[in-house]
Kinemage of the C-alpha trace (Angstrom):
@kinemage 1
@onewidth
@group {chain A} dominant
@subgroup {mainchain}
@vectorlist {calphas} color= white
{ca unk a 1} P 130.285 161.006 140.937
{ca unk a 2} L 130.300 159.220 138.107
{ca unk a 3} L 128.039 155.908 136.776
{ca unk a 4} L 131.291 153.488 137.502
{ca unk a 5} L 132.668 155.097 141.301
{ca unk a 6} L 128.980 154.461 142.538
{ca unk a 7} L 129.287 151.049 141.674
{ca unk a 8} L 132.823 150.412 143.187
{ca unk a 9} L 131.626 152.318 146.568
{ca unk a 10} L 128.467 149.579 146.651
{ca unk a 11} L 130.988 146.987 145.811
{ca unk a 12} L 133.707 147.989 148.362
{ca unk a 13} L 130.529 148.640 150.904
{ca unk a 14} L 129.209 145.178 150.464
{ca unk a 15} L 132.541 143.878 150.355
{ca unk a 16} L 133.136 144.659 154.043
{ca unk a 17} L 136.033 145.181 155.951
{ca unk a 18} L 139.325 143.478 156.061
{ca unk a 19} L 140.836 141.522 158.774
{ca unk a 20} L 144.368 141.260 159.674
{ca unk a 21} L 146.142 138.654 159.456
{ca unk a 22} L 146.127 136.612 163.098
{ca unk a 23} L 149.295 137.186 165.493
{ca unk a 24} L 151.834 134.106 165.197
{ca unk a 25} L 151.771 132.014 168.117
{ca unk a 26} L 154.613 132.320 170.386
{ca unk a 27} L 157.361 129.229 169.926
{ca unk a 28} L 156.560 126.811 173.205
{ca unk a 29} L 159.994 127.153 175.566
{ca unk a 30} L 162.326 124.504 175.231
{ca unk a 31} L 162.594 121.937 178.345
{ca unk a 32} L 165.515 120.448 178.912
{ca unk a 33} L 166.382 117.218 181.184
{ca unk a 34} L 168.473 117.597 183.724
{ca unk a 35} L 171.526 115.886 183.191
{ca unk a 36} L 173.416 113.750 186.081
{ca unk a 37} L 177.104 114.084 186.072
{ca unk a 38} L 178.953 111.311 184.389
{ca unk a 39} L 181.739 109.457 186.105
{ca unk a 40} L 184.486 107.535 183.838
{ca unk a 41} L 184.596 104.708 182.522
{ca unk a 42} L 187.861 102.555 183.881
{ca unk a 43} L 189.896 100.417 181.223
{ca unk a 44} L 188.816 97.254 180.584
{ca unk a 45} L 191.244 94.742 182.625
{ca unk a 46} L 191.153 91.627 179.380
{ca unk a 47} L 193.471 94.344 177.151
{ca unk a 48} L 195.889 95.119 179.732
{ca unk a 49} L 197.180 91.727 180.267
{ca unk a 50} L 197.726 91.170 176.774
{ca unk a 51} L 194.849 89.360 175.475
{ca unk a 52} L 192.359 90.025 172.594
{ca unk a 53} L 191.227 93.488 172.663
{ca unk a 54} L 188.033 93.467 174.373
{ca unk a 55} L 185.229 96.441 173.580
{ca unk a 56} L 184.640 99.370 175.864
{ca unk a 57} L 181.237 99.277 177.527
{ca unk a 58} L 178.497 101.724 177.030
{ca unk a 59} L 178.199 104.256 178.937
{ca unk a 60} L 175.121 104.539 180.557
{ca unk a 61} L 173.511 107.733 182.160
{ca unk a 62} L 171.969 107.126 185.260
{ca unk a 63} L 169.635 110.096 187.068
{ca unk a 64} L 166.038 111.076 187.422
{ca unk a 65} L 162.924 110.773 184.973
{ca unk a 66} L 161.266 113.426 184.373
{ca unk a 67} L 157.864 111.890 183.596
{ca unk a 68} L 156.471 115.123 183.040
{ca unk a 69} L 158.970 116.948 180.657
{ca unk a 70} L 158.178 117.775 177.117
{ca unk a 71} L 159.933 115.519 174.881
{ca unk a 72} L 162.481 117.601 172.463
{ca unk a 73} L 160.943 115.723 169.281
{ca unk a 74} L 157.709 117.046 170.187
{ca unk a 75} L 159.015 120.643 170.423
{ca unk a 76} L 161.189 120.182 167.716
{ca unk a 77} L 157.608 119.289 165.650
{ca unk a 78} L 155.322 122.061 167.722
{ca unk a 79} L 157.698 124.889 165.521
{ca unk a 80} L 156.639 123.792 162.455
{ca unk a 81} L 155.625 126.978 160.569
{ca unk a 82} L 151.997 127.616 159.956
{ca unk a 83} L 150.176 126.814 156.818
{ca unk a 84} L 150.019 129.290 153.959
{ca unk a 85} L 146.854 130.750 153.099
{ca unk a 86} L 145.923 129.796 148.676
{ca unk a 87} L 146.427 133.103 146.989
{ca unk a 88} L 142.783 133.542 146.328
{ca unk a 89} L 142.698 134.001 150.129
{ca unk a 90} L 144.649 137.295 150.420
{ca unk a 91} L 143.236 140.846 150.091
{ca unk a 92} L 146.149 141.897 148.234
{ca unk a 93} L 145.337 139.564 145.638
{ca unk a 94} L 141.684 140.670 145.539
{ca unk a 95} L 142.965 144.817 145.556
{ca unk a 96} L 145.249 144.151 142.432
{ca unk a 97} L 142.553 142.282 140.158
{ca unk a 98} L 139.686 145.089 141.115
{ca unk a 99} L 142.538 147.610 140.406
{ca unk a 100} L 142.971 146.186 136.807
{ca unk a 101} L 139.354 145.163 136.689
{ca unk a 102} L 138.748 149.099 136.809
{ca unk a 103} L 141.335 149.966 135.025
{ca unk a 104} L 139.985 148.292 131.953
{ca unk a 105} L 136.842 149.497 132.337
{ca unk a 106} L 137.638 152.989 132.169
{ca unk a 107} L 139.849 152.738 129.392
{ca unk a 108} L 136.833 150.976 127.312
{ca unk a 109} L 134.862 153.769 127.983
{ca unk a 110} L 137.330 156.591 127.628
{ca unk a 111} L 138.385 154.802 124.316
{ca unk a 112} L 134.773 153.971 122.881
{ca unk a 113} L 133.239 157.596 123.518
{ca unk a 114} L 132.158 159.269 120.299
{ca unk a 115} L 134.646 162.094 118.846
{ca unk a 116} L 132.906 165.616 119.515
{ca unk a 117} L 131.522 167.224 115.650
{ca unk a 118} L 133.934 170.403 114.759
{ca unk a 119} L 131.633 173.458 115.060
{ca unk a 120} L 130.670 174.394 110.929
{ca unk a 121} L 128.571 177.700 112.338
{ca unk a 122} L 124.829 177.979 111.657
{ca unk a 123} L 124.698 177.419 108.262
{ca unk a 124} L 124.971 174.147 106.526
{ca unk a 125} L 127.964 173.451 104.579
{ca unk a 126} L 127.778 174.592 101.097
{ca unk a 127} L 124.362 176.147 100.975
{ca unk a 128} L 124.052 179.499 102.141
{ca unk a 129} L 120.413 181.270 100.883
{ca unk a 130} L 119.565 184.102 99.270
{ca unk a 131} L 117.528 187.376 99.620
């Protein structure tokens, strides 16, 4: 093993493992009210005989309170989706930049080694001695 994979086994060692991300939460079930059947309204008796044109009441629900029923507004809220987590935070992030990190590395040191010297025999060049 080379000088530079024993340091990224200590690193990746000391790093420790990596958790997964947490399970989303199930959405909370939606409660609905009961409803109470509606009866209709009857005409208003002012517009039939030929005076001014009166307004239609309101129609107004009557039935039981359920004191105990989740509001829809707070369900509505509850499904908000969950905070992101900053970049910096991921292990994806942190496996590309110590992919690049060694990357660069071992081109520096690929691209700084020293040439090998072409083989000139066992004599120096241009002196060769005499008997």
């Amino acid at each position: 093993m080379g000088h530079v994979s024993v340091v990224l086994v200590a690193a990746f060692a000391a790093w420790g493992p990596v958790a997964a991300p947490p399970a989303p939460a199930p959405p909370p079930p939606v409660v609905r009210a009961p409803v109470a059947p509606v009866a209709p309204v009857a005409p208003v008796a002012g517009a039939a005989l030929g005076g001014a044109p009166a307004r239609a009441p309101a129609i107004v629900v009557r039935g039981p309170i359920d004191a105990h029923a989740t509001p829809l507004i707070a369900v509505a809220q509850a499904a908000a989706p969950p905070e992101r987590r900053p970049l910096y935070q991921r292990w994806q992030f942190w496996a590309i930049a110590g992919g690049l990190l060694t990357t660069a590395i071992v081109v520096t040191v690929v691209a700084t080694r020293p040439r090998p010297h072409p083989y000139t025999g066992n004599a120096p060049p241009f002196s060769v001695g005499l008997p």
